[in-house]
C-alpha positions in Angstrom: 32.2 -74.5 61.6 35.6 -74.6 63.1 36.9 -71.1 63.8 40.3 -72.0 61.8 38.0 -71.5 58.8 37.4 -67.6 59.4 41.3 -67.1 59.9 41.7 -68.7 56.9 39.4 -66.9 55.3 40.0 -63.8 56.0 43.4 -64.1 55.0 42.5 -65.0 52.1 39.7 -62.5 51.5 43.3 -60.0 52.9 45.0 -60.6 50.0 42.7 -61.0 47.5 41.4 -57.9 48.0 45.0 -56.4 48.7 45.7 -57.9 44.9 42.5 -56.1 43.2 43.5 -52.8 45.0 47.0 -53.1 43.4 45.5 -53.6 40.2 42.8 -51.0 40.3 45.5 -48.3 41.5 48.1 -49.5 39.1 45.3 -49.0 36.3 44.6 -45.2 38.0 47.9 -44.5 38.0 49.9 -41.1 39.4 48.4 -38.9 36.1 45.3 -37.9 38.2 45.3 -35.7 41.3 43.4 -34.1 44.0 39.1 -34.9 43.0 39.9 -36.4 39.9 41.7 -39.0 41.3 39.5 -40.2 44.1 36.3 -39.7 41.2 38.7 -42.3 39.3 39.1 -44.3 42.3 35.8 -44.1 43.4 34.7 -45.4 39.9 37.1 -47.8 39.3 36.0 -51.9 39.5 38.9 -53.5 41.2 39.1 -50.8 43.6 35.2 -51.2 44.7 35.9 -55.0 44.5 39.0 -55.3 46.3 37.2 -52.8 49.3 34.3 -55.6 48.7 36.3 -58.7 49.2 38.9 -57.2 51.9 36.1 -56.2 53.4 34.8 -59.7 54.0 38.2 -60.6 55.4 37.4 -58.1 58.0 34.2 -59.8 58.8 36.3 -63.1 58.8 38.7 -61.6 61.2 35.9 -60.4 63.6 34.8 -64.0 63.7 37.9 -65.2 64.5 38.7 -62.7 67.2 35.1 -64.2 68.5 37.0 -67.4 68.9 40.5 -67.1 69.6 42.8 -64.9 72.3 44.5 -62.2 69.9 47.5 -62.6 71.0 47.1 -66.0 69.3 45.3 -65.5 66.3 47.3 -62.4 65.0 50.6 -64.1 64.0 48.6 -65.7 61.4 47.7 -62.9 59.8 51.0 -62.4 58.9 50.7 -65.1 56.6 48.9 -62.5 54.3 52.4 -61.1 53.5 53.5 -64.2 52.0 50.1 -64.7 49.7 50.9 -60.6 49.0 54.4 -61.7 47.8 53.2 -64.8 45.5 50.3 -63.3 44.2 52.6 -60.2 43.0 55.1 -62.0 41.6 52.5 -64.3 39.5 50.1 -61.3 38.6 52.0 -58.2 38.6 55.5 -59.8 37.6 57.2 -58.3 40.3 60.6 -59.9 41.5 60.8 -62.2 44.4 64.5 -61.6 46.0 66.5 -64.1 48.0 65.4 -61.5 51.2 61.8 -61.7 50.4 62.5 -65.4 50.7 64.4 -65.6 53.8 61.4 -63.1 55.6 58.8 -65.7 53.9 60.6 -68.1 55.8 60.8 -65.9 59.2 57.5 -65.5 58.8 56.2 -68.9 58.6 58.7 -69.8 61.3 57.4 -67.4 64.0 53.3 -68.2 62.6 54.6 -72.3 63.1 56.3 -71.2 66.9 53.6 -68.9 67.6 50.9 -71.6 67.1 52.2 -74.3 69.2 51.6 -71.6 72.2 
């Protein structure tokens, strides 16, 4: 399996989990505090499954760090940013501004420059 695969992956598994986390939190909310919140967060399904899955993009990165100098692989986990900023704007309705857009656009410009190394 080529090594490209577990970057991928675990940017993936990144923001997915990322997203779940979102949503279990935003589902908790601020009305808790102190040991009822973390009982609440400790019960909650998203938050067990997004520490599940962004747990798995751990592993994923591990692999990849097997594979790959760091200095190369870790521009691409800035990509996660950009997945963040899609899947939040899709899920969670949030707004996408013209500077989230240009720094989607640094971002894949530096990942792009950063590859070619």
């Amino acid at each position: 399996m080529s090594p490209y695969i577990f970057v991928a992956l675990s940017t993936i598994f990144g923001i997915v989990g990322q997203l779940l986390l979102k949503r279990g939190m935003g589902s908790i909310g601020q009305s808790a505090t102190g040991v009822a919140m973390l009982k609440r967060i400790i019960l909650s399904p998203w938050v067990i499954g997004g520490l599940i899955i962004y747990a798995m993009g751990v592993v994923n990165w591990l692999l990849a760090l097997s594979s790959f100098e760091l200095s190369y692989v870790y521009p691409f986990a800035s990509l996660s940013y950009i997945g963040i900023i899609v899947g939040s704007y899709f899920i969670f309705r949030e707004r996408i501004t013209m500077m989230r857009v240009l720094g989607i656009a640094v971002i894949i410009s530096g990942v792009l420059i950063s590859s070619r190394s």
